[in-house]
Structures are given as C-alpha cells and as structure tokens.
C-alpha positions as CSV (number, residue, x, y, z in Angstrom):
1,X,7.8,26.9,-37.8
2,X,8.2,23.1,-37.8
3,X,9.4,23.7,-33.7
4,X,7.0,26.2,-32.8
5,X,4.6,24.1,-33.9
6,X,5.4,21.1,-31.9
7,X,5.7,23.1,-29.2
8,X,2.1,23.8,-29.6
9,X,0.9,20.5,-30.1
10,X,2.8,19.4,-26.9
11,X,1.6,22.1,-25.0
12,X,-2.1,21.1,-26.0
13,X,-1.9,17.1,-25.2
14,X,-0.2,18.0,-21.9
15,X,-3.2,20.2,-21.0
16,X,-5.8,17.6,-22.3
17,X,-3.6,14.7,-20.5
18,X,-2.7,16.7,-17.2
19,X,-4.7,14.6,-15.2
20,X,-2.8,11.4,-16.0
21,X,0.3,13.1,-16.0
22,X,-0.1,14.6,-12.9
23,X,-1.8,10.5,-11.8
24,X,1.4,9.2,-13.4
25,X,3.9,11.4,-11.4
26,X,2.3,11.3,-7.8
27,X,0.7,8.3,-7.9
28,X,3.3,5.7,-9.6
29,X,6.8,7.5,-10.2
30,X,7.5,9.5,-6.9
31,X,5.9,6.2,-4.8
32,X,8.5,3.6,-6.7
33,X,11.6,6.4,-6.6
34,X,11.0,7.1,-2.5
35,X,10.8,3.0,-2.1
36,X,14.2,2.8,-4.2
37,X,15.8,5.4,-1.5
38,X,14.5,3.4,1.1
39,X,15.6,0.2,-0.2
40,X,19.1,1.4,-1.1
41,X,19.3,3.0,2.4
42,X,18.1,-0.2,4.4
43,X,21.2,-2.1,2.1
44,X,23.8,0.6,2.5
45,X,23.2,1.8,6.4
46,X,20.1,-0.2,7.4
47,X,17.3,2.0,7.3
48,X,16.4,5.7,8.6
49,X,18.8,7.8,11.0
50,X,16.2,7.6,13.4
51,X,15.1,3.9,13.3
52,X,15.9,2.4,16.2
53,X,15.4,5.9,18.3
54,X,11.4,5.8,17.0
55,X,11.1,2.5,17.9
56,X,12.4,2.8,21.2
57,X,10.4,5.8,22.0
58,X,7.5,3.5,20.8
59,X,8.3,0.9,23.1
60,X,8.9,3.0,26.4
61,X,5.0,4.4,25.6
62,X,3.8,0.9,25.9
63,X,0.3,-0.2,27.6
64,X,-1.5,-2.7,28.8
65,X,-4.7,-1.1,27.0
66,X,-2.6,-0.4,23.5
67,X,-1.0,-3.3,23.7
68,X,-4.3,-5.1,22.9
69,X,-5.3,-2.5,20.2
70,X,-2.4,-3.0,18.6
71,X,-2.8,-6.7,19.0
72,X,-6.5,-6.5,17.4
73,X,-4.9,-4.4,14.5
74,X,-1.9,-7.4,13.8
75,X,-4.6,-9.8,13.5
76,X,-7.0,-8.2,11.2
77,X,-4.0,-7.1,9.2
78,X,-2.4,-10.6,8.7
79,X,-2.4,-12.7,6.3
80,X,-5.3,-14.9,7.3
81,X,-7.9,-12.3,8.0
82,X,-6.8,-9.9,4.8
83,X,-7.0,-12.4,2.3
84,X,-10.7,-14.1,3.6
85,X,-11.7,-10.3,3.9
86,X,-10.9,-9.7,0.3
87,X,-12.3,-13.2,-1.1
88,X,-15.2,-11.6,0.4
89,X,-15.3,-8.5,-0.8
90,X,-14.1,-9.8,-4.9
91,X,-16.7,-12.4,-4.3
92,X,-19.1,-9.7,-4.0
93,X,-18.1,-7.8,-6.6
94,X,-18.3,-10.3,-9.0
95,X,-21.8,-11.1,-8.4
96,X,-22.7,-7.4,-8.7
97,X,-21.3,-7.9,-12.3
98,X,-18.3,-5.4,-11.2
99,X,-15.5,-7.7,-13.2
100,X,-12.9,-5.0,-13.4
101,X,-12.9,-3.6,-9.3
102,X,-12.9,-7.3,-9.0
103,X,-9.8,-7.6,-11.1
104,X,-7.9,-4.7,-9.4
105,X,-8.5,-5.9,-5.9
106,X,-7.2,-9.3,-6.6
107,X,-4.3,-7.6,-8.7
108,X,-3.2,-5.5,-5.7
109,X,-3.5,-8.1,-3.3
110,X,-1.8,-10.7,-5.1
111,X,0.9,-8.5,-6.6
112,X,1.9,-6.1,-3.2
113,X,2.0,-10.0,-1.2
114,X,4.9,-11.2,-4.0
115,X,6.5,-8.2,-3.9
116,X,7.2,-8.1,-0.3
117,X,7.9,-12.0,-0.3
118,X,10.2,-10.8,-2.5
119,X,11.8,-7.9,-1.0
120,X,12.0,-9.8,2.4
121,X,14.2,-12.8,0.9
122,X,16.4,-10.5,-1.1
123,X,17.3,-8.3,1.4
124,X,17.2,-10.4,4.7
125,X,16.8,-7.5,7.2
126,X,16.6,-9.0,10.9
127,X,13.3,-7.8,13.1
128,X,14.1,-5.2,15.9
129,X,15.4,-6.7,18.6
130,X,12.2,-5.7,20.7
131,X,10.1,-7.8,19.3
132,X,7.6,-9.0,21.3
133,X,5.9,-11.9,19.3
134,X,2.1,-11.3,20.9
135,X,0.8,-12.4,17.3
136,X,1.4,-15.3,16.0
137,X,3.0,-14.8,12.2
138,X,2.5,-17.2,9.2
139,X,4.5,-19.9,8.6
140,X,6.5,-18.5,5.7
141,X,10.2,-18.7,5.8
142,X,10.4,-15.1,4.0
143,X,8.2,-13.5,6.8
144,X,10.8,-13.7,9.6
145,X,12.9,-10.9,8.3
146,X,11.7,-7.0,8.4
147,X,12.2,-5.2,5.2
148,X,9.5,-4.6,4.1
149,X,6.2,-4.9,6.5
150,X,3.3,-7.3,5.1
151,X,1.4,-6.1,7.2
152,X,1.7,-2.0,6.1
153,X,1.8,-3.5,2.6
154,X,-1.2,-5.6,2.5
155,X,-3.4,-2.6,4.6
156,X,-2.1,0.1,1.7
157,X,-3.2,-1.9,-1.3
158,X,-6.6,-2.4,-0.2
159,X,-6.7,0.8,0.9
160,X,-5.4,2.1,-2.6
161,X,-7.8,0.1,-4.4
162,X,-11.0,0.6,-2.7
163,X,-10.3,4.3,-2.9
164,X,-9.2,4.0,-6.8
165,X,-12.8,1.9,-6.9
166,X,-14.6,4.5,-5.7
167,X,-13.2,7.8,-6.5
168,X,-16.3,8.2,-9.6
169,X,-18.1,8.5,-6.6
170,X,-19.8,10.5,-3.6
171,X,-17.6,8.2,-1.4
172,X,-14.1,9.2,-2.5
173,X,-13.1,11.3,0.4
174,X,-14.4,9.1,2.7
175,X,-12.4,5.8,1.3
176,X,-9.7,8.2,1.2
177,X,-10.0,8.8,4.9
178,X,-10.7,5.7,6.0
179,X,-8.0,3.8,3.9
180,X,-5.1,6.7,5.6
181,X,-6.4,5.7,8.9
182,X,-6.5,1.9,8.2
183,X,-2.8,1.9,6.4
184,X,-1.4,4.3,9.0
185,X,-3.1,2.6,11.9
186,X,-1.6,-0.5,11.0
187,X,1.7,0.7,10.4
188,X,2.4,2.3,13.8
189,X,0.7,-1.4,15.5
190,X,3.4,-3.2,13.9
191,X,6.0,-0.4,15.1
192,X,4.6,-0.3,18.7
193,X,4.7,-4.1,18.7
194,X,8.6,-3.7,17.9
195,X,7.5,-6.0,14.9
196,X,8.8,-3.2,12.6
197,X,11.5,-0.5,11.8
198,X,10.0,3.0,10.5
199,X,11.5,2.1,7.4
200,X,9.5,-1.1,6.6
201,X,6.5,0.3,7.3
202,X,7.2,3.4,4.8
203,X,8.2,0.8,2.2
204,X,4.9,-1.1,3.0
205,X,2.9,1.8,2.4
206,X,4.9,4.1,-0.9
207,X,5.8,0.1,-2.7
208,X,2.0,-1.1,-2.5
209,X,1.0,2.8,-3.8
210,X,3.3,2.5,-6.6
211,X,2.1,-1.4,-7.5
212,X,-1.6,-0.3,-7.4
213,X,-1.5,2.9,-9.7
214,X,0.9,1.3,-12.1
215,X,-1.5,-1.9,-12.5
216,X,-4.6,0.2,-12.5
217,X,-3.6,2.8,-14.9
218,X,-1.9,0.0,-17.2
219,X,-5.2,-2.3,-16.9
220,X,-8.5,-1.2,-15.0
221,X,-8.8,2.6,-15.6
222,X,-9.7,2.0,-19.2
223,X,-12.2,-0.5,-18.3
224,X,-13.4,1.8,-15.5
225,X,-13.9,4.9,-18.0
226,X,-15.8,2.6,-20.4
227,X,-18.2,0.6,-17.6
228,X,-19.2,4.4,-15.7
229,X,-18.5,2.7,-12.0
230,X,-20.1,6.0,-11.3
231,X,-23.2,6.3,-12.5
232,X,-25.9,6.1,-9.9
233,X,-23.9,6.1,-7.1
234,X,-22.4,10.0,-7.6
C-alpha cells in the first residue's frame, strides 16, 4: 500500500508541477546537454561535419547589398551597442519600479558575456579562415578565437529575457517572434561574415537559453508570480 501510495502522490505533484517540469526539461536541461555535444565535438573533431561546407556556401552567396546588412547587424549586436541598449532598457525598468525584469536582464547579460569569455579562452578555437574583418571587434584578448559566438550569445539572452519578461502578457508571441528573428538574424550575419562556424553560433544561441532559464527559474520567477508582471497589460 505504502508503494501504491507513493505512486499516487507522485503522480499528483507531477500533474500540479507539469509546467515546471516540462520549463525545466526544454528550457534548461536539453539547452545545457546540446551545448555539452557541441562543446565536446568542437574539442574532439572541431565542430559540425558540415562546418566549413555551410560557411563556404555562405561566402560564395556574398553581396554587396548583404554585405552591409550583415554589417549593420555585427554592430548593433557587439558589445558596445548591446550593453548601452540594455543600460537603457534596466534603466527603464527600474524607474518603472520593475526590480526583478531589471534583475534578470542584467543577470542574463552579465552572466551569457562571462560564460563565453570563458568558453573562448578554454577552448581556443581559431576563426574561419574567411574572415573578413568588416567590423571592428573589441579589444578583448578572449574575443579573437571562435567557439562560442558573442555575438549569437549576447542577441539570445536578451532575446530570452524579454520574452521570459513578457510571456504574463498579450505580447508573448510577439517577443517570441521578434527575439527568433533577432537571435537567428544575427547568427547567420556573423556566419556570412565568415566571423563564425555553424557551431559557435548554435552554442551562442542553446548556452545563453540554458543560462537564462536556469537563473530565472532559480531567482526571478518567484518574484515574477508574487509581483503579477501581468496585470494590466494581458
């Protein structure tokens, strides 16, 4: 009885928890165990099977005309123009009395940058050899190597936060939209600049999903249940 009765009990907190589970698995686990594989693969055989094929079908596509899109997306993805974008934006939030999104913005930002600094020093993977440095890069030592891209990394987070910010919301889908365009957009500008292999940019985007869930569900979803983002804007 004893069994049965666990059984039970389990069974009812995994249907009254479902939703976090189900948060938990997509949104942390699967995210930090795909950016494992790709780590391990970049250390083992340097990167995807297809790499260097991807990025040289990228570069014999290249245009005058995309060159300077992708050019305009480098920029307002570096470091410069992310980082005064979301001094802005926690700046604002703070004054709206919105302590926590404030919080989870600078937590995502802050957190996704060390990691890849991080990464990038431990594993020392060389840029693509068609590179064409049309954007000038930060003077960082760890930011001349590839693995993974800052740029890809920096786009997801914000994307992931602002769309954790306002999923209470009417606005969800439209962050959501908005934030895979932004995040994706960026990545292929840094792969069509030769800046980047597939492989970084896939790192960029599942490492800063995995860093944003864990530190929201670990910190600011509490506070965002108790403060009712939501209310008046649903």
């Amino acid at each position: 009885m004893s069994f049965l009765h666990s059984v039970v009990k389990t069974e009812r907190w995994f249907r009254h928890h479902k939703a976090g589970v189900a948060f938990l698995v997509l949104g942390w686990l699967i995210p930090w165990l795909i950016f494992v594989d790709l780590a391990e693969n970049v250390w083992r055989n340097e990167g995807f099977v297809r790499d260097r094929a991807l990025l040289a079908w990228l570069q014999a596509h290249r245009q005058t005309s995309l060159d300077a899109v992708a050019v305009v997306l480098s920029r307002l993805g570096g470091t410069v123009a992310m980082w005064a974008f979301c001094a802005g934006l926690m700046g604002g939030l703070l004054l709206a009395h919105r302590r926590w999104q404030a919080g989870l913005v600078a937590a995502s930002m802050a957190g996704t940058w060390l990691l890849h600094l991080g990464v990038k020093a431990m594993f020392e993977r060389t840029r693509p050899e068609e590179w064409v440095q049309l954007v000038e890069e930060p003077p960082i030592p760890a930011t001349v190597y590839s693995f993974p891209s800052g740029h890809a990394i920096a786009a997801a987070a914000l994307a992931a936060a602002l769309t954790l910010m306002l999923w209470p919301t009417r606005w969800r889908w439209l962050a959501l939209v908005v934030g895979i365009l932004w995040a994706g957009g960026m990545g292929v500008a840094r792969m069509y600049l030769g800046a980047h292999f597939a492989s970084d940019v896939a790192a960029g985007w599942v490492g800063s999903i995995g860093w944003v869930m864990g530190v929201y569900m670990l910190f600011f979803r509490p506070a965002q249940q108790l403060q009712g983002w939501g209310q008046g804007l649903a």
